[in-house]
C-alpha positions as CSV (number, residue, x, y, z in Angstrom):
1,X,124.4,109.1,76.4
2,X,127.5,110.4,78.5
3,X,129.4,110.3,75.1
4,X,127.3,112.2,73.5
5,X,126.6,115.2,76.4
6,X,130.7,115.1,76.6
7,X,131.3,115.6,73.0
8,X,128.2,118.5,73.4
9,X,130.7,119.9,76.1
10,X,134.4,119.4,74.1
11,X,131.5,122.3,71.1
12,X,130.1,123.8,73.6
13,X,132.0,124.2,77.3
14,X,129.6,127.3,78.5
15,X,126.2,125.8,77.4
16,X,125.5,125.0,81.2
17,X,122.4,122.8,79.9
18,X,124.7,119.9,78.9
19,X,126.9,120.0,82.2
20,X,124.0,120.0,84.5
21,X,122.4,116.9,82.2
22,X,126.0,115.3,82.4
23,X,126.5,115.6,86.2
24,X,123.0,114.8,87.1
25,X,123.1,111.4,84.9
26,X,126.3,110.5,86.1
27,X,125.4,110.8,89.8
28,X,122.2,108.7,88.7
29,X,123.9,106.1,87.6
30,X,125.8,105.4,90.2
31,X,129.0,107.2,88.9
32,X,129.1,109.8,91.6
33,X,133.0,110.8,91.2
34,X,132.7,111.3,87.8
35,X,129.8,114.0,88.7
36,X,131.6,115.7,91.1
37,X,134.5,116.0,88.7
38,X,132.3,117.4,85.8
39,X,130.4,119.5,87.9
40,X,134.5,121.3,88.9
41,X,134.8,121.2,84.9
42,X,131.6,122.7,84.4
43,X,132.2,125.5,87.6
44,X,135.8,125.9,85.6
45,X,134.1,126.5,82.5
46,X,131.4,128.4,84.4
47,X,133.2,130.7,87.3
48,X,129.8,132.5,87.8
49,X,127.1,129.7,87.5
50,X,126.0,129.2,91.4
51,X,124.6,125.8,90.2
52,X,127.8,124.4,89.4
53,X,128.9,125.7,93.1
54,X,126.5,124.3,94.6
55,X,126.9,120.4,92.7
56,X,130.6,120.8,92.6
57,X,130.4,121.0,97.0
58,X,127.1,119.2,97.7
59,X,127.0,116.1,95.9
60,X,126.4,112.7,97.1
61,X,126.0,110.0,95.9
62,X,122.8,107.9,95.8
63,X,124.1,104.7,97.1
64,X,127.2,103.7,98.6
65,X,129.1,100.8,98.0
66,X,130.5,100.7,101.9
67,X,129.9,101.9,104.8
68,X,133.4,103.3,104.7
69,X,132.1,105.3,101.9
70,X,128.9,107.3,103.6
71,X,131.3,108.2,106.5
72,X,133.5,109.8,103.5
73,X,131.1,111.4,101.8
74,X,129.3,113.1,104.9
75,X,132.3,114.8,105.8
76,X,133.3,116.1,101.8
77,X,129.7,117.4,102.3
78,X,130.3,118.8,105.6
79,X,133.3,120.5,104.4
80,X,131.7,121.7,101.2
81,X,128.7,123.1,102.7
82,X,131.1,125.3,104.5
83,X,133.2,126.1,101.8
84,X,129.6,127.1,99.4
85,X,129.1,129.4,102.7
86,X,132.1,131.3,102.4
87,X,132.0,131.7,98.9
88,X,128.4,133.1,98.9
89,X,128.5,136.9,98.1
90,X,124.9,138.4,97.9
91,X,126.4,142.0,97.5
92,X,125.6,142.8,93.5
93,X,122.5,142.2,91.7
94,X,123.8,140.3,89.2
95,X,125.1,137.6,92.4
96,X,121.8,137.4,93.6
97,X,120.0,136.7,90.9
98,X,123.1,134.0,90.2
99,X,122.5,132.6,93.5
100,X,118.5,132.6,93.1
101,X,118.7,130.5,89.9
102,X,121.1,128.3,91.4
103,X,119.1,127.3,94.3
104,X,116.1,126.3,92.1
105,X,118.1,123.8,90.3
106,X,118.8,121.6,93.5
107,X,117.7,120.1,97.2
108,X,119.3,118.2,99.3
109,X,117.4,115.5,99.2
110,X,120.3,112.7,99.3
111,X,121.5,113.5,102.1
112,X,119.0,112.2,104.3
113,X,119.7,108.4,103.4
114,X,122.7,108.3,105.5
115,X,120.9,108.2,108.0
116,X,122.2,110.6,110.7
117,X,120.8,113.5,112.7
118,X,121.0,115.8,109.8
119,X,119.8,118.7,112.0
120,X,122.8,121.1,111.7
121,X,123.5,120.5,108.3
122,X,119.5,121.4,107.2
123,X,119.8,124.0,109.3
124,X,123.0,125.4,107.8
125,X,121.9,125.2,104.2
126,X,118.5,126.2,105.0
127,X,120.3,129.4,106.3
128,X,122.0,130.2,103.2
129,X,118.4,129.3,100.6
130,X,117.0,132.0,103.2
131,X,120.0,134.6,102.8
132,X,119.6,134.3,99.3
133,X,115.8,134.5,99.0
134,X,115.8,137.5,101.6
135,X,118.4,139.5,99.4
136,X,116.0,139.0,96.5
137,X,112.7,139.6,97.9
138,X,113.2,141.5,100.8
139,X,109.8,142.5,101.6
140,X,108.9,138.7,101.3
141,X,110.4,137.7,104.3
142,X,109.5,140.4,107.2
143,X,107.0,139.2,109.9
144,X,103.4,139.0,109.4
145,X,100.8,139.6,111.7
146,X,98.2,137.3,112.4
147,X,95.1,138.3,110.4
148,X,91.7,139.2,111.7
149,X,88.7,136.3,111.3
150,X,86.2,137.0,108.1
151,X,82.4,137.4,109.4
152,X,82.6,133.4,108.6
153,X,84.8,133.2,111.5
154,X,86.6,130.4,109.9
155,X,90.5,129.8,109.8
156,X,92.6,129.9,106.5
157,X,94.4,126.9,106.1
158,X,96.6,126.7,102.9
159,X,98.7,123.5,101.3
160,X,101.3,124.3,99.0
161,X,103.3,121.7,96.9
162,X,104.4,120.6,93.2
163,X,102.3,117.1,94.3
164,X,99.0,117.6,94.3
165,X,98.2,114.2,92.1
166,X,99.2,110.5,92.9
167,X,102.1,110.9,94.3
168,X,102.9,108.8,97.5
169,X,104.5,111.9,99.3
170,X,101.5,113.6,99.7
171,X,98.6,111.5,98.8
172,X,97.7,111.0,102.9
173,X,96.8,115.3,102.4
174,X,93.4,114.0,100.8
175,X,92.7,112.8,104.0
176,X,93.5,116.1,106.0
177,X,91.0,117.9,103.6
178,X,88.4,115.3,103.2
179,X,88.0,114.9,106.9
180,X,88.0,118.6,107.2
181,X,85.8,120.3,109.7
182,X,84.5,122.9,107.2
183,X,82.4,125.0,110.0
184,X,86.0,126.0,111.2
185,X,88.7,126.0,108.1
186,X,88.8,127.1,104.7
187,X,90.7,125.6,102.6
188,X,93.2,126.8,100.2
189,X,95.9,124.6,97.5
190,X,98.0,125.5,95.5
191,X,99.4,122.9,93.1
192,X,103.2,123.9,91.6
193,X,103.7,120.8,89.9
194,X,102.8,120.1,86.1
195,X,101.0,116.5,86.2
196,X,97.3,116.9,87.0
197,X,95.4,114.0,87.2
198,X,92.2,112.3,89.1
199,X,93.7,113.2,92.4
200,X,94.5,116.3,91.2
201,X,90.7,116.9,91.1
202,X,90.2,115.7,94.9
203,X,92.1,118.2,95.9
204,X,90.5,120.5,94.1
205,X,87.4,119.2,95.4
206,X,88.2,119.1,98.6
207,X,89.6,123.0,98.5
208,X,87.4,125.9,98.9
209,X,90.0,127.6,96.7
210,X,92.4,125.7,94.3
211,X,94.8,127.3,92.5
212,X,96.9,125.7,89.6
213,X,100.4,127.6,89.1
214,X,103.1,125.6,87.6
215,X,106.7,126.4,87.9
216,X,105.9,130.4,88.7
217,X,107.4,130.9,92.0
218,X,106.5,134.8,92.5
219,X,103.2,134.5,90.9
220,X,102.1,131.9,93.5
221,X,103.8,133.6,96.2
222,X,101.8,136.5,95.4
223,X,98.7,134.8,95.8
224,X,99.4,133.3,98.9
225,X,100.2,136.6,100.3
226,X,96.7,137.9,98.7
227,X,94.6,135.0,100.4
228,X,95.8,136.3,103.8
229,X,95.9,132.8,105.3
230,X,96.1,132.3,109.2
231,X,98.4,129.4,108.6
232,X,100.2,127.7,105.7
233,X,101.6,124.0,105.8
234,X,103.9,122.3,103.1
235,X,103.3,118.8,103.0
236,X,106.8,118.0,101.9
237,X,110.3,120.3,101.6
238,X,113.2,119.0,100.3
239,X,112.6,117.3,97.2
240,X,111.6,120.1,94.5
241,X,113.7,123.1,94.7
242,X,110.5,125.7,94.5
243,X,108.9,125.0,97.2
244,X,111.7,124.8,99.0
245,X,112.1,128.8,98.0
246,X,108.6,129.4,98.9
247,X,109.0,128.1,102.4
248,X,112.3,130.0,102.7
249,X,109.6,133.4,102.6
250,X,107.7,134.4,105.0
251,X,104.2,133.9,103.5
252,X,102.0,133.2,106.7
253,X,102.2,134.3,110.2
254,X,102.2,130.6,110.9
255,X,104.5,128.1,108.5
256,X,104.2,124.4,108.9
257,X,106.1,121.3,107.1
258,X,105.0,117.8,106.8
259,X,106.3,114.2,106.6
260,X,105.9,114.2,102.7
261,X,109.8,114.1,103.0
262,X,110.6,113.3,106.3
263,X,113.7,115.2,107.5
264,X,113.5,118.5,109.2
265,X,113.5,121.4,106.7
266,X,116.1,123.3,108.4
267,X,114.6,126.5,107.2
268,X,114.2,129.4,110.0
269,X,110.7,130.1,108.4
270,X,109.6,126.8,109.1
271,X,108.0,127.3,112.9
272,X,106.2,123.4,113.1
273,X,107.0,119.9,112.3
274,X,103.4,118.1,111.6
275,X,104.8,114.5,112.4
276,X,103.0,110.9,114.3
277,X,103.1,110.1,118.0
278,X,103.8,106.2,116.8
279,X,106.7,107.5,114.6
280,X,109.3,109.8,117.0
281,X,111.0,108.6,120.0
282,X,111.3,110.0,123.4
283,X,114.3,112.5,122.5
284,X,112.8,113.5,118.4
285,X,112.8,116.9,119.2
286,X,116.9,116.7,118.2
287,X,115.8,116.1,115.3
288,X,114.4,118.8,114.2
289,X,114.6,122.9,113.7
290,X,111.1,123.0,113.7
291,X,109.1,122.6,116.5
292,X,107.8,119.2,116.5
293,X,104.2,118.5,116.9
294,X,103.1,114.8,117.8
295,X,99.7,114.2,115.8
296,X,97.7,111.3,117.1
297,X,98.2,107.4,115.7
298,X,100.1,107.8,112.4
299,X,99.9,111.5,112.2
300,X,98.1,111.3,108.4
301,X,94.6,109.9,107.3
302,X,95.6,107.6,104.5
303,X,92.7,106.2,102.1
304,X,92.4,102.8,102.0
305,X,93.9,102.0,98.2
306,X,91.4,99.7,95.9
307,X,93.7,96.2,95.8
308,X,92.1,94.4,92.6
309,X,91.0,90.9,92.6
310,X,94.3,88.5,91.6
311,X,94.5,88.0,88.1
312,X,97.8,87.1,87.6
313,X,100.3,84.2,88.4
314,X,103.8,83.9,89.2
315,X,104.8,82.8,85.9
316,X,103.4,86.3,84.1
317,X,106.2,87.6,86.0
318,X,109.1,85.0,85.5
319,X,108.9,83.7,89.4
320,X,109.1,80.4,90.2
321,X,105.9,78.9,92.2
322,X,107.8,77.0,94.5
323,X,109.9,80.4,95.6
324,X,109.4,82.2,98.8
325,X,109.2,85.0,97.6
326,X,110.3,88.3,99.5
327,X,109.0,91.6,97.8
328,X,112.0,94.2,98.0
329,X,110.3,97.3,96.9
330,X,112.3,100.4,98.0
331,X,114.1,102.6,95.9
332,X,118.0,101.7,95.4
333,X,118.9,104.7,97.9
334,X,117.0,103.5,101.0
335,X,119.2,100.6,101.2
336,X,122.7,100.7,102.9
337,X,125.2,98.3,102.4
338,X,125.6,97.8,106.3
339,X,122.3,95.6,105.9
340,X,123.3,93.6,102.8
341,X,124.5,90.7,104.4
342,X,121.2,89.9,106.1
343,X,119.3,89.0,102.4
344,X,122.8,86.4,102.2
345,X,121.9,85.2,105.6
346,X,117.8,84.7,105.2
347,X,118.9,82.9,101.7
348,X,121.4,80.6,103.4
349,X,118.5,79.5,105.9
350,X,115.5,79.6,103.5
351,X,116.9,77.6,100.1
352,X,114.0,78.2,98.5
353,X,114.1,82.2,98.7
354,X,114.0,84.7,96.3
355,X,114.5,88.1,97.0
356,X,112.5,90.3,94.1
357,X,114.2,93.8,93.5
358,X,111.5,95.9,91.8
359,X,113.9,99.1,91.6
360,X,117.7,97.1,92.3
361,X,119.3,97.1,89.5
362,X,122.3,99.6,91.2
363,X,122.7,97.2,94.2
364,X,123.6,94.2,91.8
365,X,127.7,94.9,92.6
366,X,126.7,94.5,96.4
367,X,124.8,92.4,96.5
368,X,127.1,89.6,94.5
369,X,129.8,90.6,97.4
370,X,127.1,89.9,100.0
371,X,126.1,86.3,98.7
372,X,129.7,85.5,97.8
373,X,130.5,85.9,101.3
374,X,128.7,82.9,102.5
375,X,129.4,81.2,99.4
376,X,126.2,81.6,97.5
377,X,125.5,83.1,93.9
378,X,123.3,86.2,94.1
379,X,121.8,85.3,90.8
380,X,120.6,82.3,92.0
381,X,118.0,84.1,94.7
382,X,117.8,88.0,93.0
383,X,115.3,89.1,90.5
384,X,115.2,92.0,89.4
385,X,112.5,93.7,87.9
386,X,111.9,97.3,86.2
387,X,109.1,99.0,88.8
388,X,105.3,98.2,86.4
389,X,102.3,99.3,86.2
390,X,100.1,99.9,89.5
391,X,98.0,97.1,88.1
392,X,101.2,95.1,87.9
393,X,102.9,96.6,91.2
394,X,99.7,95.5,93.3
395,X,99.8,91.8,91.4
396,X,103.3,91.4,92.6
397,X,102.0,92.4,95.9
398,X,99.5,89.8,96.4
399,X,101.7,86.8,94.3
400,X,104.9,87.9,97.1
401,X,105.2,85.9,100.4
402,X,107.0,88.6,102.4
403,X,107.3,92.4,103.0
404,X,111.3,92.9,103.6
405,X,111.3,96.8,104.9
406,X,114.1,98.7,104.8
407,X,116.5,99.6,107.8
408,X,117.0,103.7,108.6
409,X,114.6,104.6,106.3
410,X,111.4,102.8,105.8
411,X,108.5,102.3,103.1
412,X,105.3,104.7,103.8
413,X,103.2,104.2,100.8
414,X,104.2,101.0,99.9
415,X,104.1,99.8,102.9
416,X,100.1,100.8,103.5
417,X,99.9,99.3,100.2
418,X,101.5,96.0,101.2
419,X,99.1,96.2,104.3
420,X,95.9,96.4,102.1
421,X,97.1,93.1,100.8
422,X,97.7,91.6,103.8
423,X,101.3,90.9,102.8
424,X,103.2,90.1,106.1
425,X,105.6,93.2,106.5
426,X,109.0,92.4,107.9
427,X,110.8,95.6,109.6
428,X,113.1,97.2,112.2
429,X,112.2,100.8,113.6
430,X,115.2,103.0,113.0
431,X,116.6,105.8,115.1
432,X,114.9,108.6,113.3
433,X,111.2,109.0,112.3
434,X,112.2,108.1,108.4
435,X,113.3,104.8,109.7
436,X,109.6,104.0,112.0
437,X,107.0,104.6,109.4
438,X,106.6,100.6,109.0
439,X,106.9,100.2,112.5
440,X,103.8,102.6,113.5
441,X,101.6,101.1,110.9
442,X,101.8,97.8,112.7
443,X,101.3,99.1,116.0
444,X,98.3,100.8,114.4
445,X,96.5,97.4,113.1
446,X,98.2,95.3,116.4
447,X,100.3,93.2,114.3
448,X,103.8,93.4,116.1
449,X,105.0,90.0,115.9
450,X,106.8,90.9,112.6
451,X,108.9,94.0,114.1
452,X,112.4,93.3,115.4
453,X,114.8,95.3,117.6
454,X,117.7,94.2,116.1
455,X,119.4,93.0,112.8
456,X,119.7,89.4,114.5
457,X,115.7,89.6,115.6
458,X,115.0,90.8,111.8
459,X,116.8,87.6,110.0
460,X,114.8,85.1,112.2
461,X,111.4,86.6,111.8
462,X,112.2,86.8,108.1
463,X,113.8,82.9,107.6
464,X,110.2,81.9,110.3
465,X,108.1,83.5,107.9
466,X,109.3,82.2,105.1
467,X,109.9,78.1,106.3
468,X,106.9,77.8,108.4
469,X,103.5,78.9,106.4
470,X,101.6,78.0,109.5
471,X,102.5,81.2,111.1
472,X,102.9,83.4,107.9
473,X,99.4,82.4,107.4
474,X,98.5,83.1,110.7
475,X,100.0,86.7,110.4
476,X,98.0,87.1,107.3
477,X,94.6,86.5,108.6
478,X,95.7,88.9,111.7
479,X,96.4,91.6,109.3
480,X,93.1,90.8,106.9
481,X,91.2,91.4,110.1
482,X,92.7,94.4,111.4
483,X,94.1,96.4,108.5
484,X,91.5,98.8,108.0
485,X,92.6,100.3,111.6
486,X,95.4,102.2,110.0
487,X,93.0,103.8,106.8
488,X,91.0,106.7,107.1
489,X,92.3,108.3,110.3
490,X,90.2,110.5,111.3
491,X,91.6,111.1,115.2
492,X,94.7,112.4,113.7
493,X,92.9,115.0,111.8
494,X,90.8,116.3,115.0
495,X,94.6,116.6,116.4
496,X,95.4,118.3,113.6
497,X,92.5,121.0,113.8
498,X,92.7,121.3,117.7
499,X,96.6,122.4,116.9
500,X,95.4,124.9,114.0
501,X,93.0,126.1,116.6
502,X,95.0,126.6,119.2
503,X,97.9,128.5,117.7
504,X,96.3,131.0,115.8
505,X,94.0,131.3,119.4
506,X,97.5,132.4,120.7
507,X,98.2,134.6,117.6
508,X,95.3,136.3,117.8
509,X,95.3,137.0,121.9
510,X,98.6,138.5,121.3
511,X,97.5,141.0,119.1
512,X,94.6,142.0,120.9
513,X,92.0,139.7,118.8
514,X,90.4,136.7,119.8
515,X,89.0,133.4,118.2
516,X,85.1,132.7,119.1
């Protein structure tokens, strides 16, 4: 494939199409000096393309090989980001419109997996998406004052993201809108993204107005300025460049983000942070440009998924039956290689282990240095397979032994999921929210025997669970018990509606209105 797209180039040097493909599949594999140094070719070849700017200053990489190597990175960001600043020049039409298409080609959604406060730097590009919106639709980003009530006295509540269907980041929403108190809100979604499906129709359901506009960012801005709503939340920013545009307007007097992706948006239109009393510590409002708002328990009413009866053995899946198995299902990204010696460690203590990558296939490279170090062969504990079928995925579930969360950033959906199968869940609150999703689920169903405070604590709950089946047992029928504490919320959504109510109360006083 790169042979190809670079041959494409050598015929073609300004057809941006095959740089961006060549950059982006080089990063994705792993390669990420290689797509920094296409993406200076392609910004040679390109002087005017803001896309290329953008990648050529911006990009990270999706794993790291060291820790040497996220330290390095940060700060060749850092120092981009400034650089992209200064070379941002909204002054023609023809810039701004270059500028506008090159935000829509990119997020910063790495960045968050190096786990620091990322506060400033959010903030910083979030700045600049908001200059460059603002130069281009001016009128879209003055103040708005809070609208009047319709005779039905109810409050306009709109959702707006590209993943209204099964998608993990957003999935919890159904909750929000099922459990809806419909004598006070109305409901109004509007779905960017392109892949309808069953869920797709719940939200629809669940909306008193749905609207359906793919990949048409001023036609669905228009709307959302023609509904008039009282408030409007995204459940996610960060990880599709559109919404991230829309949020960068001023749509609603009142603009809310959610932990679809959890890292603060670091957008000034952005005036709340929905998040989970169980998830932020003490000092969280660091964190965050937003204002954060603490919703009760885990902050989102999650339904409880449909776990099939097992169907399937070990052996469909090439595992052996005599393996402990520990289920390691967290994309490549989440997992720093600070952490990799402790999968060595639990394998030196539990001979029988065997860790089962479902999306590893990058971390191979590390994790042979990792095992080598205490003189073991990776190969003779890692599997490795490519992420199946949800059919398949929950199999695996229920044939695995252990949960093995992720440090810094932590499995949300998969995690529940795990949960519903009363897989025992392994995990280590981090010091940001992304890294305490695991941690607050537990606390939800009162299974905390399984969360450590340390690396050290992690490794010997991990090698107890896996050589004594007494206890492991023991934490299973806890968690069989207790799991459906943390499904189906419904305190979090009457925090959810008492905050609705009470800032667009304090709206509405201010201009002279009130709210019966």
């Amino acid at each position: 494939m790169f042979s190809i797209l670079r041959e494409g180039i050598q015929r073609y040097p300004i057809e941006g199409r095959l740089h961006f493909s060549l950059i982006l599949n080089l990063q994705r594999n792993g390669q990420i000096q290689e797509a920094i140094s296409s993406a200076n070719v392609a910004s040679n070849h390109l002087p005017n393309d803001y896309t290329f700017k953008i990648l050529k200053n911006l990009l990270v990489p999706i794993i790291y090989n060291t820790p040497d190597e996220i330290i390095f990175y940060r700060q060749q960001f850092i120092t981009g980001l400034q650089s992209l600043i200064q070379q941002t020049s909204l002054e023609t039409r023809k810039q701004k419109k270059e500028a506008l298409a090159g935000i829509s080609h990119f997020t910063n959604f790495y960045l968050p997996y190096q786990a620091q406060n990322d506060r400033e730097l959010q903030r910083q590009y979030g700045n600049l998406v908001h200059q460059i919106m603002a130069a281009n639709y001016p009128e879209a980003v003055k103040p708005l004052s809070m609208p009047s009530l319709k005779q039905n006295n109810k409050i306009r509540i709109g959702y707006a993201s590209a993943y209204l269907h099964s998608y993990s980041g957003t999935l919890w929403l159904t909750g929000w809108l099922r459990h809806c108190d419909q004598q006070s809100f109305e409901i109004y979604c509007y779905y960017t993204g392109h892949t309808p499906d069953p869920i797709t129709q719940q939200f629809q359901d669940y909306s008193d107005r749905f609207y359906y506009i793919p990949h048409n960012l001023e036609a669905v801005c228009q709307q959302v300025l023609a509904d008039k709503l009282h408030i409007l939340v995204f459940p996610e920013i960060g990880m599709e460049p559109q919404i991230m545009q829309m949020a960068s307007l001023r749509l609603a007097p009142i603009q809310c983000v959610a932990w679809g992706h959890p890292v603060t948006s670091g957008l000034p239109t952005l005036d709340y942070f929905l998040s989970s009393e169980l998830m932020e510590s003490e000092n969280a409002q660091a964190h965050y440009s937003e204002t954060l708002i603490r919703l009760p328990n885990i902050g989102v009413s999650y339904p409880k998924p449909y776990i099939p009866p097992l169907t399937k053995t070990r052996a469909d899946y090439h595992l052996r039956e005599d393996a402990v198995i520990y289920l390691c299902c967290q994309a490549p990204f989440k997992y720093l290689p600070q952490y990799d010696y402790i999968f060595a460690e639990i394998a030196r203590r539990v001979p029988q282990a065997q860790f089962l990558f479902l999306r590893g296939e990058l971390l191979r490279q590390r994790l042979e240095r990792a095992f080598n170090a205490v003189g073991l062969k990776y190969e003779d504990y890692c599997v490795f397979l490519t992420i199946p079928e949800r059919f398949d995925y929950l199999m695996i579930n229920l044939l695995s032994d252990i949960y093995l969360d992720t440090f810094d950033w932590s499995g949300g959906n998969t995690t529940l999921e795990a949960i519903a199968c009363n897989l025992p869940i392994v995990t280590c609150p981090g010091k940001f929210m992304r890294g305490r999703h695991s941690y607050s689920f537990l606390r939800m169903i009162g299974v905390t025997n399984t969360i450590a405070h340390n690396e050290v604590e992690y490794i010997e709950i991990a090698v107890k669970l896996g050589i004594d089946p007494v206890w492991r047992r023991h934490i299973v029928e806890r968690m069989s018990h207790h799991h459906d504490r943390v499904f189906d919320d419904t305190a979090c959504v009457a925090g959810l509606e008492a905050f609705y109510k009470q800032v667009v109360r304090e709206r509405l006083i201010q201009s002279g209105d009130a709210l019966h």
